[in-house]
KOLROGU-932485 format. One line per 5 residues: number of its first residue (from 0); their letters; for each residue x negated, y negated, z of N, C-alpha, C. Coordinates in steps of 0.1 Angstrom, whole numbers, plus 5000, padded with zeros to 4 digits. Atoms other than C-alpha are relative to their C-alpha. Last residue first. Example, Ala and Ser with C-alpha at 12.3 -4.5 7.8 and 13.67 -1.06 7.14 Angstrom:
BEGIN
1 = SA = 5009/5011/5000/4863/5011/5071/5008/4989/5008  4991/5012/5000/4877/5045/5078/4991/4988/5000
***
This chain:
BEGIN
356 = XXXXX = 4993/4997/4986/2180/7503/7323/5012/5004/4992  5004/4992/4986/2164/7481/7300/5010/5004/5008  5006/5010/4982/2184/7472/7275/4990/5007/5005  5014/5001/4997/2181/7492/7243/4991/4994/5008  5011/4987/5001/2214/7506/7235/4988/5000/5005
351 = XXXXX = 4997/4990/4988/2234/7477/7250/4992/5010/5002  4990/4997/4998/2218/7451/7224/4999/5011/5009  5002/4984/4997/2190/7431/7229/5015/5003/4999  5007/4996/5011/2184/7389/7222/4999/5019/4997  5007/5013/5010/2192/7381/7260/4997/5005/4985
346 = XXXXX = 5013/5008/4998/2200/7413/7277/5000/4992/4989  5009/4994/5006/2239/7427/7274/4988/4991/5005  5008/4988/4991/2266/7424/7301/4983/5001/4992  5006/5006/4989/2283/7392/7286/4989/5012/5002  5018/5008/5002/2283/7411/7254/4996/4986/5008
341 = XXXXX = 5011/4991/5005/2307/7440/7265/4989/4988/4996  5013/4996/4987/2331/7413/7278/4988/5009/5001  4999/5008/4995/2342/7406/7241/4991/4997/5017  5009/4999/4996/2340/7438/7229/4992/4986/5007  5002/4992/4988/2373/7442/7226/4991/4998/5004
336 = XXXXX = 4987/5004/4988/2382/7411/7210/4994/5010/5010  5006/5015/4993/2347/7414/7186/5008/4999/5014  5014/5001/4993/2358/7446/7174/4996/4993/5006  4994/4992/4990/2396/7437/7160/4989/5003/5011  4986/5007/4990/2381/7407/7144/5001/5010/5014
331 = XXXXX = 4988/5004/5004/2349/7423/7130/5010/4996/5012  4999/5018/5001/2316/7420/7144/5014/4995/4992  4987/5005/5009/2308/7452/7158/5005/4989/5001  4989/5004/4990/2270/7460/7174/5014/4994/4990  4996/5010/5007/2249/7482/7155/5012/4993/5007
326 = XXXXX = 4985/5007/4993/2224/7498/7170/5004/4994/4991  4996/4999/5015/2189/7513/7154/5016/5002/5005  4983/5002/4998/2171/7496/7178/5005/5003/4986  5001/4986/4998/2132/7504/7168/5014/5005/5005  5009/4990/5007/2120/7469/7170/5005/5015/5004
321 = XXXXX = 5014/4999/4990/2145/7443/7188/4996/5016/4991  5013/5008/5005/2167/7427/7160/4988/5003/5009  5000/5009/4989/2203/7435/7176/4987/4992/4998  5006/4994/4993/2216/7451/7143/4994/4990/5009  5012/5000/5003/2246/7437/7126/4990/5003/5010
316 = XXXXX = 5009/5001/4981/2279/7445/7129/4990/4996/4995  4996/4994/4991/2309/7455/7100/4992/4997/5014  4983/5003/4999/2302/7440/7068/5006/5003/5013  4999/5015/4996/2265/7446/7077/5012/4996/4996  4995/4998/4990/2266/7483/7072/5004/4985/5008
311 = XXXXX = 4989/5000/4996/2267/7483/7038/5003/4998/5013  4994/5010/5010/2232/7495/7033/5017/5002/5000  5001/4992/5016/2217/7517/7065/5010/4989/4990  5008/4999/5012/2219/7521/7102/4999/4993/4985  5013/5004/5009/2244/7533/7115/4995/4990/4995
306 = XXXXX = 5005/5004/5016/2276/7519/7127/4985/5008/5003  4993/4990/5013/2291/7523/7161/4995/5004/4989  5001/4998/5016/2278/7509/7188/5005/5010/4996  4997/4988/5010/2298/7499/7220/4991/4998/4988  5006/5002/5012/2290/7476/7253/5003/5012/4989
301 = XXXXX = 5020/4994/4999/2309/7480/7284/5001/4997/4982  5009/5012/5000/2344/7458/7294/4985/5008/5001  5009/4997/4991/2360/7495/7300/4988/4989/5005  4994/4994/4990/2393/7485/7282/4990/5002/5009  4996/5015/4995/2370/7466/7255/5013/5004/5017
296 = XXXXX = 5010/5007/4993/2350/7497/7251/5004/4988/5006  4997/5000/4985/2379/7517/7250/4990/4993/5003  4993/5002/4993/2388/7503/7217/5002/5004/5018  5007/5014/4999/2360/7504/7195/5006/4997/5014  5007/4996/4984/2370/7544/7192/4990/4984/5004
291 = XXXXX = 4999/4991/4991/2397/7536/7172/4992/5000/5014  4988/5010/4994/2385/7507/7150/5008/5003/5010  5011/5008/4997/2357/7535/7138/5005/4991/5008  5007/4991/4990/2382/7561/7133/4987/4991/5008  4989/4995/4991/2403/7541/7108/4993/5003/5023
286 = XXXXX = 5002/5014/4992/2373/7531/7092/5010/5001/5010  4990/5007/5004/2360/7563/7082/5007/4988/5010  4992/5006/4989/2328/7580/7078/5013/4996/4997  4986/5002/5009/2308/7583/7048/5009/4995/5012  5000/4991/5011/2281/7605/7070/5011/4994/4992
281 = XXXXX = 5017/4998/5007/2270/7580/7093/4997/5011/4991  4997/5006/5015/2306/7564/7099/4988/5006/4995  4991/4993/5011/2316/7581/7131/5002/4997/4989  5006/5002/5016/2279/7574/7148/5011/5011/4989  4999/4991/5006/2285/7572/7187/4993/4995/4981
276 = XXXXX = 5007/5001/5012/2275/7554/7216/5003/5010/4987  4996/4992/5010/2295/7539/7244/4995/5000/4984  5000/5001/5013/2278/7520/7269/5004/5010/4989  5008/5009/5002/2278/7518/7308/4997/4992/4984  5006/5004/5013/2301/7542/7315/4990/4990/5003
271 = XXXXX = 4996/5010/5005/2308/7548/7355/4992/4995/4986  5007/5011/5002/2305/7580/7370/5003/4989/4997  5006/5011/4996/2324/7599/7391/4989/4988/4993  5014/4992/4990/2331/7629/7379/4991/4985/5010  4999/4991/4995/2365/7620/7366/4988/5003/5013
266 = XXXXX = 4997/5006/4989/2348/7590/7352/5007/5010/5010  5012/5006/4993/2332/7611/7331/5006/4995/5011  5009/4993/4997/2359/7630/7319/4988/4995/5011  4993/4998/4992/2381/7606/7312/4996/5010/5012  5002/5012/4993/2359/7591/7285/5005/5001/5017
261 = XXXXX = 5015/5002/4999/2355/7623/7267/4999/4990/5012  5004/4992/4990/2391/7627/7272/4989/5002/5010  4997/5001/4988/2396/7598/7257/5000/5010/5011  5007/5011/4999/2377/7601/7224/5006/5001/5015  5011/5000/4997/2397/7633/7222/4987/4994/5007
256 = XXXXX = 4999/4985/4990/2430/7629/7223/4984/5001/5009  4995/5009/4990/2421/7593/7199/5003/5013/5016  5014/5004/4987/2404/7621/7179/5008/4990/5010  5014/4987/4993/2434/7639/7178/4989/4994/5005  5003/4997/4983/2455/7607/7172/4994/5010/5006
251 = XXXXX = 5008/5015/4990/2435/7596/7143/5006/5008/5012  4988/5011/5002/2444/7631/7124/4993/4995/5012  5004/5000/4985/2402/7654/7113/5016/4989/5001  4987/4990/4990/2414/7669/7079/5005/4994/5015  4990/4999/5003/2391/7647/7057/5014/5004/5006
246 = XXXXX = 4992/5013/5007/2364/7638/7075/5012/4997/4995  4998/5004/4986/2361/7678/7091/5007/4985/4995  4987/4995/4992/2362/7687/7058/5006/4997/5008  4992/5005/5011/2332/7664/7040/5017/5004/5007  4995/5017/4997/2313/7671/7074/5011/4994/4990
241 = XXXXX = 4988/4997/5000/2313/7714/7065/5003/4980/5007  4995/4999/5016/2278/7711/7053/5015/5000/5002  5002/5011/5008/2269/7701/7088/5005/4997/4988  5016/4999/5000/2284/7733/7109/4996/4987/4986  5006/5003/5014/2318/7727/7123/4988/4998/4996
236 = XXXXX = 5001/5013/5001/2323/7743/7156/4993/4993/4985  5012/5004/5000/2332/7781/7155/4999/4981/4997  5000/5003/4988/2370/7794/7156/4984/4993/5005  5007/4993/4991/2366/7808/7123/4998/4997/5020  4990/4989/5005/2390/7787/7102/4990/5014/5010
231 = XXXXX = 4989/4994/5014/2374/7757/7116/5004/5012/5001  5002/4987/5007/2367/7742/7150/5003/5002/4991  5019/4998/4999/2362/7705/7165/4999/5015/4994  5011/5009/5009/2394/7687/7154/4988/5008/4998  5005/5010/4994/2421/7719/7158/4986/4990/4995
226 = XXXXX = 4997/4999/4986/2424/7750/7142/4999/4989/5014  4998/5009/4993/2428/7742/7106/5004/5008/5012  5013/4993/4992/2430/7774/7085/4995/4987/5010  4998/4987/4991/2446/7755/7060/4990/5007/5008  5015/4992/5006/2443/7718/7059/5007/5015/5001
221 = XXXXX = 5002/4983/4998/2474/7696/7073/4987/5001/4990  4989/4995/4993/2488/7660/7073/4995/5015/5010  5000/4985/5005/2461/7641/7053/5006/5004/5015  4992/4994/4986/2477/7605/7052/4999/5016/4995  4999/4988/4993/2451/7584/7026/5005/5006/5015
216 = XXXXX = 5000/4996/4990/2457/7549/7015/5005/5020/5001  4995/4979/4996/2443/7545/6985/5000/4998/5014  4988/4998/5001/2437/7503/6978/5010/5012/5003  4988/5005/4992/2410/7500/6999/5012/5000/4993  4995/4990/4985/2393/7528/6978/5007/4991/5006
211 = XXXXX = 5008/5005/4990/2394/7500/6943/5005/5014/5014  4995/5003/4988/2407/7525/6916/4989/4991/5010  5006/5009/4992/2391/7532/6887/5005/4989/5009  4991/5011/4998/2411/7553/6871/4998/4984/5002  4996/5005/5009/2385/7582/6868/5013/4992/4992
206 = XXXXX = 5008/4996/5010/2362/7579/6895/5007/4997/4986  5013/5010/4996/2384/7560/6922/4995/4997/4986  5002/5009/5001/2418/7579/6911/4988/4991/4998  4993/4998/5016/2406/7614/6905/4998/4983/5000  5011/5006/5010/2383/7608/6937/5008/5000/4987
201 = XXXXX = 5009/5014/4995/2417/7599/6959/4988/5006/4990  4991/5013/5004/2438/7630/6940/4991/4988/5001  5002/4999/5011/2408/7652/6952/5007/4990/4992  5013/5002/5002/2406/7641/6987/4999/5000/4982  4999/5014/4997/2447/7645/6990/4985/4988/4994
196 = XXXXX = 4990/5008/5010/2447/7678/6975/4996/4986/5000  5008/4996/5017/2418/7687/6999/5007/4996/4987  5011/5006/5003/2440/7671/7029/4992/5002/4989  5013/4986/4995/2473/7692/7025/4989/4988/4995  4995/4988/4992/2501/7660/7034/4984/5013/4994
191 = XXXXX = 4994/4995/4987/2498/7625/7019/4999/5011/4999  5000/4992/5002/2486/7599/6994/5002/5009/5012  5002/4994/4985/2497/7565/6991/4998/5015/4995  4996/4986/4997/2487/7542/6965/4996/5009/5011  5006/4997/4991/2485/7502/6957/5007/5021/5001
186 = XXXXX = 4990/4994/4990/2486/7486/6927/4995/5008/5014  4998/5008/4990/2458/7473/6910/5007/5003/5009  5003/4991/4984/2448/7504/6889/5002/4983/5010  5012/5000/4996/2464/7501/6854/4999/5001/5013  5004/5011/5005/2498/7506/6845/4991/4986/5008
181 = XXXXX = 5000/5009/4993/2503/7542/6850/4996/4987/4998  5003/5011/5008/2509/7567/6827/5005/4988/5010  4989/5012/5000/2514/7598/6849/4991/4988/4990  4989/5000/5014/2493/7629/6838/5006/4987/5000  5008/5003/5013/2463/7627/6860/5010/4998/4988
176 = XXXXX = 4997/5012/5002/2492/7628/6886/4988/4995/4995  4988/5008/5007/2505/7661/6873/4995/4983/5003  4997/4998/5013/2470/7675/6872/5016/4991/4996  5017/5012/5007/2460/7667/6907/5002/4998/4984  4996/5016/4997/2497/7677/6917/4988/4993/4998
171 = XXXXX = 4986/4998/5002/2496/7717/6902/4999/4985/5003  5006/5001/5012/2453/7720/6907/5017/4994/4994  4995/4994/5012/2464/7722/6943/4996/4996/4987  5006/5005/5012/2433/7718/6963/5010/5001/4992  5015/5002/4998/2456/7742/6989/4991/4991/4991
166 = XXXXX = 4998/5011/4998/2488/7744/6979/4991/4993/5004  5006/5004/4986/2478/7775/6964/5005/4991/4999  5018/5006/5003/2499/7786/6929/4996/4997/5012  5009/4989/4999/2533/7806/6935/4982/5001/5001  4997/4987/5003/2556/7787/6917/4992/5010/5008
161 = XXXXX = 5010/4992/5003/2537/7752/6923/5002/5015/4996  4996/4986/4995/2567/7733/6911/4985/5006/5000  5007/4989/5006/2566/7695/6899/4999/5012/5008  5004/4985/4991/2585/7669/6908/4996/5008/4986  4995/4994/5012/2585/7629/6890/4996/5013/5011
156 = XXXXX = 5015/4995/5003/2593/7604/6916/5002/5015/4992  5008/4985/5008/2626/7584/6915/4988/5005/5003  5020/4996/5005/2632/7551/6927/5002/5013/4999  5002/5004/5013/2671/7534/6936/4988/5004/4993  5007/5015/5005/2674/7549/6971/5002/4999/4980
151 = XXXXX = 4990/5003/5001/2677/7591/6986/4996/4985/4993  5004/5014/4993/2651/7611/6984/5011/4994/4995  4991/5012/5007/2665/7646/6983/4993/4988/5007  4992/5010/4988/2637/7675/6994/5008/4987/4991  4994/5011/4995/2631/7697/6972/5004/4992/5004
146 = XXXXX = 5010/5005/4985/2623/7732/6982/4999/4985/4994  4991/4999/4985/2655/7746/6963/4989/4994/5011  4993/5012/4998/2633/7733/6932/5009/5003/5010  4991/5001/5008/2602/7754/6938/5011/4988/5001  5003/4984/5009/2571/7757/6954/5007/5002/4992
141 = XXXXX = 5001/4987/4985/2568/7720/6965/5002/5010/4988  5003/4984/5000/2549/7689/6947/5010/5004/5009  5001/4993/4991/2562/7651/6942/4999/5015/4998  5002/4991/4997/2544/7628/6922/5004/5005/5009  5002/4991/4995/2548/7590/6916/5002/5018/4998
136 = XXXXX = 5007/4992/5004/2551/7554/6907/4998/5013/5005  5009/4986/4996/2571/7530/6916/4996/5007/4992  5011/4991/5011/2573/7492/6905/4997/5016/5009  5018/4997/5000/2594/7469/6929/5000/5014/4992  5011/5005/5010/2628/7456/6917/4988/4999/4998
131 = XXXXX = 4998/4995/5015/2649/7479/6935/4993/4990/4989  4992/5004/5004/2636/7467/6970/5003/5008/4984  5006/5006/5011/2610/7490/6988/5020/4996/4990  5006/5016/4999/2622/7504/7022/4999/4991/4986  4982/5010/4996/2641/7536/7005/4998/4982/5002
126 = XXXXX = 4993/5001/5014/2608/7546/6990/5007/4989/5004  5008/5010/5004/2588/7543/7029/5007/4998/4980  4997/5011/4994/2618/7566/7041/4989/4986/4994  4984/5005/5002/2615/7591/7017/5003/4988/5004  4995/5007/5010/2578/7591/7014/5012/4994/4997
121 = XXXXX = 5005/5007/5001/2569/7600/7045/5006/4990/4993  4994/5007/4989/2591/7630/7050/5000/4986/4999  4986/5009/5005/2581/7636/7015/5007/4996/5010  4996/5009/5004/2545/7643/7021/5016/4992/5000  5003/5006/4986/2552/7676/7042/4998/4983/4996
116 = XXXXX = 4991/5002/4991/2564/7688/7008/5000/4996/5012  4993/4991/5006/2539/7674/6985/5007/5005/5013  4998/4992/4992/2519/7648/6977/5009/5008/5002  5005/4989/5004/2513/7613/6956/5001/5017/5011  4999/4996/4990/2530/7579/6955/4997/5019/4995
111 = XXXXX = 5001/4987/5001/2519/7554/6937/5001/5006/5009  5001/4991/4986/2534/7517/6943/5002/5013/4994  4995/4988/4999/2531/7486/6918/4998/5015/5014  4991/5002/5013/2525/7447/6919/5004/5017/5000  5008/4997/5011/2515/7452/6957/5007/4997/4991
106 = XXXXX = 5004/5007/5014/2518/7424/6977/4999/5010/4989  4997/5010/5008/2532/7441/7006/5001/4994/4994  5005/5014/5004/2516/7471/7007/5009/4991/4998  5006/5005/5015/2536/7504/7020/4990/4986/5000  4988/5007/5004/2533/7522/7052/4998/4991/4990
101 = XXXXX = 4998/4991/5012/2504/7544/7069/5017/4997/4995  4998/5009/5010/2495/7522/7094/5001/5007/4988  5003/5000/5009/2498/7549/7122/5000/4986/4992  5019/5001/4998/2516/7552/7157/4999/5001/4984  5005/4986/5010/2552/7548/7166/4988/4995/4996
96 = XXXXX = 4993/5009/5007/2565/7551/7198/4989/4994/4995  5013/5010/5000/2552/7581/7220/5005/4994/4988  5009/5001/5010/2577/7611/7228/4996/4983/5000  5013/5012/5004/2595/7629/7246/4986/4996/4998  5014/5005/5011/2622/7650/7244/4993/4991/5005
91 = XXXXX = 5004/5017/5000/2651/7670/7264/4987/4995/4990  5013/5001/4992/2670/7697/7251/4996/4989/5004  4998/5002/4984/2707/7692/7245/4982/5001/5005  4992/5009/4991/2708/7701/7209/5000/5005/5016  4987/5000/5000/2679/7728/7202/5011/4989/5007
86 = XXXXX = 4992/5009/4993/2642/7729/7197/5014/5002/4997  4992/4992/4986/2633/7765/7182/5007/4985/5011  4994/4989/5003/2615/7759/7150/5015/5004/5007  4987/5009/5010/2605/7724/7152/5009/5014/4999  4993/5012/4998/2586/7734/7187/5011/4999/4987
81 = XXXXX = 4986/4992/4992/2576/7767/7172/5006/4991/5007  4988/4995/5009/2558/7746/7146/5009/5011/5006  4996/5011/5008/2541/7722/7166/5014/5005/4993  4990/5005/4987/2528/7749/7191/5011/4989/4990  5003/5007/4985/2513/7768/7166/5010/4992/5006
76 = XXXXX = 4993/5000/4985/2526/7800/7149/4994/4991/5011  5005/5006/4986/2525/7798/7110/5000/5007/5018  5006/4989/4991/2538/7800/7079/4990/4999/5009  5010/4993/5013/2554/7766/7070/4996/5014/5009  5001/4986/4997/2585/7754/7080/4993/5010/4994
71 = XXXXX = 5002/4992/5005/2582/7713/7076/4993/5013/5007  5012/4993/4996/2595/7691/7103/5001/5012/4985  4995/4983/5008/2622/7666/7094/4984/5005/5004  5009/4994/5003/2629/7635/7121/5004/5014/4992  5002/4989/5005/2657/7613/7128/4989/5005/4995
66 = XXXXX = 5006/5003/5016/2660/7588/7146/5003/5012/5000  5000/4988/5010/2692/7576/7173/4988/4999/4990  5003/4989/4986/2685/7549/7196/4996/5008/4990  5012/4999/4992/2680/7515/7173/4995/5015/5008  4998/5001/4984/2717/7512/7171/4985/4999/5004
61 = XXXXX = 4993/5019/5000/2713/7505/7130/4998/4998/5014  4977/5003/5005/2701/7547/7128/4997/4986/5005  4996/5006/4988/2660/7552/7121/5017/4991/5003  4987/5011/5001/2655/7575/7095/4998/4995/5012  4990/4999/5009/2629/7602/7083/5007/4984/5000
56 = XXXXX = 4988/5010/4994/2600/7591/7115/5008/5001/4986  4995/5013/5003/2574/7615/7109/5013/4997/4999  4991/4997/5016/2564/7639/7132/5004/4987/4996  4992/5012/5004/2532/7643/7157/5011/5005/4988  5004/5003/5012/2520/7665/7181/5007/4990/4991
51 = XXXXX = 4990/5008/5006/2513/7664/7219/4999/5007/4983  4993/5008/4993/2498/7687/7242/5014/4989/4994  4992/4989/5000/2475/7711/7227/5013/4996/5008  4995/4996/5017/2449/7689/7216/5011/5007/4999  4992/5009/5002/2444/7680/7256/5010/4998/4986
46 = XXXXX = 5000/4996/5012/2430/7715/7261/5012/4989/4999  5008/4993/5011/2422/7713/7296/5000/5003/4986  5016/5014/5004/2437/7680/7306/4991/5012/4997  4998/5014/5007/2474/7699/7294/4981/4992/4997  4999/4996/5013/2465/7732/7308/4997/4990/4991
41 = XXXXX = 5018/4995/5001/2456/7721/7343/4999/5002/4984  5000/4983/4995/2490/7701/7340/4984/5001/4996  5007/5002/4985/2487/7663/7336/4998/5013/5005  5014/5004/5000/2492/7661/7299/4995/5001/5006  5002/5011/4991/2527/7682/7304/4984/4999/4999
36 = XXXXX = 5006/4996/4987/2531/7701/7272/4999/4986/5007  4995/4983/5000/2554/7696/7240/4994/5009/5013  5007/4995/4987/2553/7656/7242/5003/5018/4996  4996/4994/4991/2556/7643/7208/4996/5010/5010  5004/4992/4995/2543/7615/7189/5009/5008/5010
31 = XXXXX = 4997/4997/4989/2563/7598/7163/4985/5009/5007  4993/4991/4995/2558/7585/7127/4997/4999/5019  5006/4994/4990/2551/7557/7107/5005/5014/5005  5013/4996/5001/2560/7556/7070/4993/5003/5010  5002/4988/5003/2586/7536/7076/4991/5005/4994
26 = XXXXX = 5006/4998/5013/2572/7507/7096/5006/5013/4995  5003/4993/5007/2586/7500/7132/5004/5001/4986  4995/5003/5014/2587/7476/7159/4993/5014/4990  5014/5004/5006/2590/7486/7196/5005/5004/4986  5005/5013/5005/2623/7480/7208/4985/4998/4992
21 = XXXXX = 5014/5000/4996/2641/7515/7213/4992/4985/4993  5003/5007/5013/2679/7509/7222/4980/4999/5000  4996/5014/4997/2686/7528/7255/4993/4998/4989  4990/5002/4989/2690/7562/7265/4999/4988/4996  5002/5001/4989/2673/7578/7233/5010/4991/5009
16 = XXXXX = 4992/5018/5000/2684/7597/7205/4996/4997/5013  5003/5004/4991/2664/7630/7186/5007/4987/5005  5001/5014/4996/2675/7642/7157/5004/4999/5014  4999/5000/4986/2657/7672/7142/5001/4986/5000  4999/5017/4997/2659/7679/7103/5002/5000/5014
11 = XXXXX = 4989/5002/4994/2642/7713/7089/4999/4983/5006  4999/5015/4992/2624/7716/7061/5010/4998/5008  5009/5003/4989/2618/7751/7049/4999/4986/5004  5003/4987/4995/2648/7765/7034/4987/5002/5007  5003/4994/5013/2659/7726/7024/5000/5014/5005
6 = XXXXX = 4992/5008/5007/2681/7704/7051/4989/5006/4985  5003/4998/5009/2683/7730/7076/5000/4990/4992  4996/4992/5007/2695/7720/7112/4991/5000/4984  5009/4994/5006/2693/7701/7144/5005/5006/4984  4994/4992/5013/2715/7677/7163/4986/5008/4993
1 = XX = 4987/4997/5007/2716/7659/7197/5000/5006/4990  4999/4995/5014/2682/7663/7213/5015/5001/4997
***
């Protein structure tokens, strides 16, 4: 760690540099993983969620070594936020090179940008990227104007002040960006930081904009009351009616945390997979999370469904055609590669679920 310090009254800037020029390619808009517990400690494989967290990537200096990262100072006390709190020049760091697709469109004719102080890490650096004669669009929320943040570049976004209002669903940035006069819905838009804002903003658009959804890219940051993937605000495991939240809140590399533990687990004990079966699209779902967990099945050469069931699902797999198989095997690009040796193994005309044996 070489440098730290204030750059609003809750945003701080942490810059991190490493020993040798970092080569993997990077998007602004991605961010970092970082180490804050050893993974391999008893602690670490027992409570893997507690191990790494992520920040986004501010700046990346010309040399490649040097970035810089800002951490928003919100009220609190988990590990994430006494890490940004309390790191100090000379400590050591590490961290995981960079994760997400959460970075602008190429083609788009215009770029909305929506969210609010944990957004604008994002935003700053993914603005800057965009030449001066692309089309922006945008909304930034915080509580007041000493909160902030300077984006630097040729682009603007318009701020608004919650004063004192929840940041929670805020009613303060779903209203300001019902306000903008935007020139129509082709473009592409990003949305970022307290999830229920974010969910709300995305149906504003859909419903009354009429937005294509592949065009919304959604980055929910935070929730309140957020205790990790599998519990809410009570410490209790999410009960069905609460699937809309979970969807919304749940960040890829958690489950990715997760998904692999699961996996890590088993073999631990000796066994050996055979077929990995879940259903993270059977409530709405999302695709992210689906392309995710596709992925160890091609590392484990075993068979994977994913999909329900049900209309729409055929863009994505199709069912194996034996009576009462309600599998779906994946037939996209990324899907197909992994699963690749997964359908040597399978029976004739049968998918993995319903082999025999």
């Amino acid at each position: 760690m070489t440098d730290t310090g204030l750059v609003t009254p809750t945003m701080r800037r942490i810059r991190p540099a490493a020993d040798e020029p970092i080569a993997f390619p990077y998007r602004p808009g991605q961010h970092i993983r970082v180490q804050l517990n050893d993974p391999l400690s008893v602690s670490g494989m027992l409570l893997p969620l507690e191990t790494l967290r992520t920040y986004t990537i501010w700046d990346l200096g010309p040399d490649r070594r040097a970035l810089e990262l800002r951490a928003h100072l919100y009220d609190g006390d988990g590990i994430g936020l006494r890490w940004a709190r309390e790191v100090a020049p000379g400590d050591p760091v590490t961290f995981w090179w960079p994760q997400s697709d959460f970075h602008t469109r190429d083609d788009a004719p215009f770029h909305l940008f929506a969210g609010e102080e944990t957004a604008s890490v994002a935003f700053g650096p993914m603005i800057r990227a965009l030449g001066s004669e692309a089309r922006v669009h945008g909304v930034l929320e915080s509580e007041s104007s000493e909160h902030d943040m300077p984006l630097s570049g040729p682009h603007e976004l318009a701020r608004v002040h919650r004063k004192g209002a929840s940041v929670a669903s805020s009613a303060t940035l779903v209203s300001a960006v019902a306000a903008l006069d935007l020139p129509g819905n082709t473009g592409a838009a990003y949305l970022a930081g307290e999830a229920l804002t974010c969910r709300l903003i995305r149906d504003h658009l859909v419903r009354d904009r009429n937005w294509p959804r592949k065009s919304i890219k959604v980055k929910p940051f935070w929730t309140p009351g957020k205790r990790g993937l599998h519990l809410d605000e009570n410490g209790r495991f999410h009960a069905p009616d609460r699937i809309p939240d979970l969807l919304a809140t749940a960040r890829i590399e958690e489950v990715e945390l997760e998904f692999r533990a699961q996996i890590d687990a088993v073999a631990a004990a000796g066994l050996t997979p055979t077929h990995l079966d879940w259903r993270c699209l059977a409530d709405g779902g999302r695709d992210d999370v689906f392309d995710l967990t596709v992925a160890p099945a091609g590392l484990l050469a075993i068979a994977s469904t994913g999909r329900r069931c049900g209309p729409g699902s055929a863009r994505r797999g199709g069912r194996c055609g034996r009576a009462g198989c309600r599998s779906w095997s994946p037939a996209s690009s990324t899907a197909s590669r992994w699963t690749s040796k997964a359908r040597r193994r399978r029976t004739r005309g049968c998918c993995a679920s319903c082999r025999p044996g």
